[in-house]
C-alpha positions as CSV (number, residue, x, y, z in Angstrom):
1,X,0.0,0.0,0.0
2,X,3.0,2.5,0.8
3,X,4.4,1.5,-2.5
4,X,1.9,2.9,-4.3
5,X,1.3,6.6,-2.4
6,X,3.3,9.3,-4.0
7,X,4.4,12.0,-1.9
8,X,2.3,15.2,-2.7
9,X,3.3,18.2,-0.5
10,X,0.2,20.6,0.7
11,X,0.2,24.4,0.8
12,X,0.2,25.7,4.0
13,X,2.1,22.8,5.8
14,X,5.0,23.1,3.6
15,X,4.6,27.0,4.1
16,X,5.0,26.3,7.7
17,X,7.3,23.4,8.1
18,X,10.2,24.7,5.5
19,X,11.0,28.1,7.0
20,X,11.1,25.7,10.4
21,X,12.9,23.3,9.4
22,X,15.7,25.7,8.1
23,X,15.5,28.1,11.4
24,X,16.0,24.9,12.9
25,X,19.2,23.9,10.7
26,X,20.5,27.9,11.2
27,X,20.6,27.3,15.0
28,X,22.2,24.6,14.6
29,X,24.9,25.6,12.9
30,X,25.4,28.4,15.0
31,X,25.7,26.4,18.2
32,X,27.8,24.9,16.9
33,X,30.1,27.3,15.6
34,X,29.8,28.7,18.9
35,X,31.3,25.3,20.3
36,X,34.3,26.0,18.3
37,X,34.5,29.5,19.4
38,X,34.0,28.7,23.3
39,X,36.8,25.7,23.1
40,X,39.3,28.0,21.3
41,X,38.3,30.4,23.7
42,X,39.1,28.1,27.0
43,X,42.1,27.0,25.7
44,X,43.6,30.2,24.5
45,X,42.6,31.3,28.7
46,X,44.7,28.1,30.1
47,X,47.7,29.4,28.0
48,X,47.7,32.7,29.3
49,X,47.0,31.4,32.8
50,X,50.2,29.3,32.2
51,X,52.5,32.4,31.4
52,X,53.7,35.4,33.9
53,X,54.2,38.5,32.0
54,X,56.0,41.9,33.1
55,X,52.9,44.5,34.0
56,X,51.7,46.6,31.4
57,X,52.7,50.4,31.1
58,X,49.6,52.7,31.1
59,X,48.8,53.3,27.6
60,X,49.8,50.0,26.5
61,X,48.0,48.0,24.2
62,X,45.9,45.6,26.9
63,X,44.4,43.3,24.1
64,X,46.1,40.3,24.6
65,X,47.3,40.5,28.6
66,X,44.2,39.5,30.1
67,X,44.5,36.5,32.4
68,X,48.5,36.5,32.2
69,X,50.0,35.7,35.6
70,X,51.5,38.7,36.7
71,X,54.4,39.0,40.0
72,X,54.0,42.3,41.8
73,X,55.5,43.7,44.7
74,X,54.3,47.0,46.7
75,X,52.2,47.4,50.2
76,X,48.1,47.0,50.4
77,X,46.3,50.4,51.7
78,X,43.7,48.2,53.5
79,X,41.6,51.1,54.7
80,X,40.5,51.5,51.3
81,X,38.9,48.5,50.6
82,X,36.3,47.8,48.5
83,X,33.5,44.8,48.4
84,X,32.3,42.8,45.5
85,X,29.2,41.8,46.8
86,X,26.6,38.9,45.3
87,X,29.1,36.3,44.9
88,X,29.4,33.4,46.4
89,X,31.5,30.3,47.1
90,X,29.8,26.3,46.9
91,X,26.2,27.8,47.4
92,X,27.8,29.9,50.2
93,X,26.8,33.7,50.3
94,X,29.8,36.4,50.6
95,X,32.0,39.2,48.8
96,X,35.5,39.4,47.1
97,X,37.7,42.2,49.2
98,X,39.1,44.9,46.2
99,X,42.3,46.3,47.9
100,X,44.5,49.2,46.2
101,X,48.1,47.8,46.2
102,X,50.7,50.7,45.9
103,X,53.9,49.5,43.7
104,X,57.2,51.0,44.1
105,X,56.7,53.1,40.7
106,X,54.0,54.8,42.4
107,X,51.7,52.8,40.4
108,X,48.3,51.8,42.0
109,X,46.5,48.6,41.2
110,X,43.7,47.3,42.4
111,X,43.7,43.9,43.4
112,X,40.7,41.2,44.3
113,X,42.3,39.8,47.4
114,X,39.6,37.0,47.0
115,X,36.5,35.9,48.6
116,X,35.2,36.4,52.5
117,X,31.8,35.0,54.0
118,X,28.9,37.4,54.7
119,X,30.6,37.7,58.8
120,X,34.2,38.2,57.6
121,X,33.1,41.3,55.6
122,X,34.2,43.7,58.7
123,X,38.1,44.3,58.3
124,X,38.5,43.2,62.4
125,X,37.1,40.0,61.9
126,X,40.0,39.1,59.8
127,X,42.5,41.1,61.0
128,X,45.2,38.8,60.3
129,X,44.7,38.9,56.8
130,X,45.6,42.4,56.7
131,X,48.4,42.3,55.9
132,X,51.6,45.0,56.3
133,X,54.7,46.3,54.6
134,X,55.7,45.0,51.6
135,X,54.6,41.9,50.1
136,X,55.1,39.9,46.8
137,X,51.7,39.4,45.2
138,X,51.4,36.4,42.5
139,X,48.2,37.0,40.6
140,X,46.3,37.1,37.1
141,X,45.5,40.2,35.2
142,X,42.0,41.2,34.4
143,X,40.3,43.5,32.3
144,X,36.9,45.8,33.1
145,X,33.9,44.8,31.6
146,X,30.5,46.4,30.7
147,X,27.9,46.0,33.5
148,X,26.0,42.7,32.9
149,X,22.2,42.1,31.5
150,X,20.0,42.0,34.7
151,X,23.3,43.2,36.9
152,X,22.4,45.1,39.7
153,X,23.4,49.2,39.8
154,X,26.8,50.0,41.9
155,X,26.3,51.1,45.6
156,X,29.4,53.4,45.9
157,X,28.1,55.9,48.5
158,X,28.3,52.2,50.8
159,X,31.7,50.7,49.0
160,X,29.3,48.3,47.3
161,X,29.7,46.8,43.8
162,X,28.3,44.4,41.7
163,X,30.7,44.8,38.6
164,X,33.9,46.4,38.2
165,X,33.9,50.3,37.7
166,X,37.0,51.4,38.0
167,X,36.8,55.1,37.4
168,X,33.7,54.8,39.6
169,X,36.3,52.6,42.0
170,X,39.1,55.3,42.4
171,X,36.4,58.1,43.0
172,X,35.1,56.2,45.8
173,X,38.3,55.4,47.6
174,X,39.8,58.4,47.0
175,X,42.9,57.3,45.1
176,X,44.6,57.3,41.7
177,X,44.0,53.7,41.1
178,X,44.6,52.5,37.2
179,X,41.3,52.4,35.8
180,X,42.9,50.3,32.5
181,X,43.4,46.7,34.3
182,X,43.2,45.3,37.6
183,X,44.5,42.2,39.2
184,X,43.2,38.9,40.8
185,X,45.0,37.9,43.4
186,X,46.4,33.7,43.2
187,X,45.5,30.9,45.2
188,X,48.3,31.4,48.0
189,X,46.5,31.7,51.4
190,X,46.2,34.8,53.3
191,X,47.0,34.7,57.1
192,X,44.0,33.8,59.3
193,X,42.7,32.0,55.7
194,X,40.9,35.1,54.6
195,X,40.4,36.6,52.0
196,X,40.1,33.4,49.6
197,X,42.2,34.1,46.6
198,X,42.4,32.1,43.3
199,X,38.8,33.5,42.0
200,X,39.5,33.5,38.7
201,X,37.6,31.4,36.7
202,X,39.2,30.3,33.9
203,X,36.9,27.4,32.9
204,X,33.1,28.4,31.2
205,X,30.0,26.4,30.7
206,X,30.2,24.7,27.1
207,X,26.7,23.6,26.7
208,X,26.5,24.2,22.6
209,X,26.7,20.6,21.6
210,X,24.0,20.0,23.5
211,X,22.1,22.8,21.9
212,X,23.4,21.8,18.5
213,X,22.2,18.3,19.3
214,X,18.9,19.5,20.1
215,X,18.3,21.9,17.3
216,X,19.3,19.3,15.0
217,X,17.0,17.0,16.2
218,X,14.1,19.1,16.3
219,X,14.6,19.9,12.4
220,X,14.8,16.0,12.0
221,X,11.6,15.0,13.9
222,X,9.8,17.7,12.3
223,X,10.5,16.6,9.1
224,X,9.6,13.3,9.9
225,X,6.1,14.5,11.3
226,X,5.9,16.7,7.5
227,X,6.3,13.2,5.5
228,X,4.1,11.1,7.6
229,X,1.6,13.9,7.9
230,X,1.2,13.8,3.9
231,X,1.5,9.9,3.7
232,X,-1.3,9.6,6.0
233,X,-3.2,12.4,4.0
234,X,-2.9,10.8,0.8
235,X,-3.9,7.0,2.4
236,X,-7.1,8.7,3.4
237,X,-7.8,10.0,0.0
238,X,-6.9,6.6,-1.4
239,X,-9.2,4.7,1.2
């Protein structure tokens, strides 16, 4: 009986399905040239992660320096600090500490010392991790970025922050800090254990073979619908 139905496409459900069917095959394409772009993207990160640079002049050309290690050695002016606030650590609620760190130059950088819980954000109640005189900082450059879709406004009238602003950041701490780059601190622990450093994350979620997958499929089973929805129509007009 199949053997003798031929395959006679209607108006309105080609009309519909075809345009589908390709949106479907654009998306996935896209996804996954976007899995291409991500991986290149992680891998070209663990690189740079992997190689200490000199830090860059003011005015250089920052393009490629983001998320080099960097070695720096000056003295934190702690009663400036500054709080990252709505981030936290394994489902744990807190704020990364922003400290100017004066260089020998004269240079100021500002540095993410890391992350404290909610009760360590008073300086006293980690007073050890305060720490004085000169000190060698290993850490990994970073670069501002716009504020985020959905991001919450800076606070800086209360030292609070959601994204980095530097500009905004040396107004409200009254300093000359660079407003080009900043630096997060490594993973070598503070005394007293606070702040946390080593809060870069270097590694990104890479779901667009998944999405690819799923796009892909979607085109597939609708197709399949589109041919048995026109075998079955032309069996009935047979029957």
């Amino acid at each position: 009986m199949l053997s003798s139905l031929r395959f006679r496409p209607t108006l309105w459900p080609t009309l519909i399905t075809v345009p589908a069917v390709l949106v479907m095959v654009g998306l996935c394409i896209w996804q996954v040239q976007r899995l291409y772009w991500k991986e290149a993207l992680i891998v070209e990160r663990q690189a740079r992660v992997a190689t200490e640079i000199a830090l860059p002049a003011p005015g250089a050309d920052l393009s490629q320096v983001e998320f080099h290690r960097v070695r720096l050695e000056g003295t934190f002016q702690h009663d400036k600090e500054l709080f990252l606030g709505a981030r936290s650590r394994n489902g744990n609620p807190g704020y990364q500490i922003l400290t100017p760190f004066a260089l020998a130059d004269g240079q100021l950088i500002l540095v993410n010392r890391g992350w404290v819980p909610v009760e360590r954000k008073p300086a006293g109640r980690r007073a050890e991790g305060q720490v004085a005189g000169q000190v060698t900082l290993e850490g990994v450059l970073r670069l501002p970025h716009e504020q985020a879709f959905m991001q919450p406004d800076n606070e800086p009238q209360n030292k609070m922050w959601f994204f980095v602003d530097l500009p905004a950041m040396a107004t409200a701490a009254g300093t000359a800090i660079r407003t080009d780059l900043y630096v997060d601190a490594g993973p070598a622990e503070n005394p007293g254990g606070y702040p946390l450093g080593g809060q870069t994350r270097i590694e990104m979620p890479n779901d667009h073979l998944q999405y690819a997958l799923t796009w892909g499929l979607l085109a597939i089973a609708l197709v399949v619908i589109y041919v048995l929805y026109h075998l079955k129509l032309q069996r009935e007009r047979q029957s």
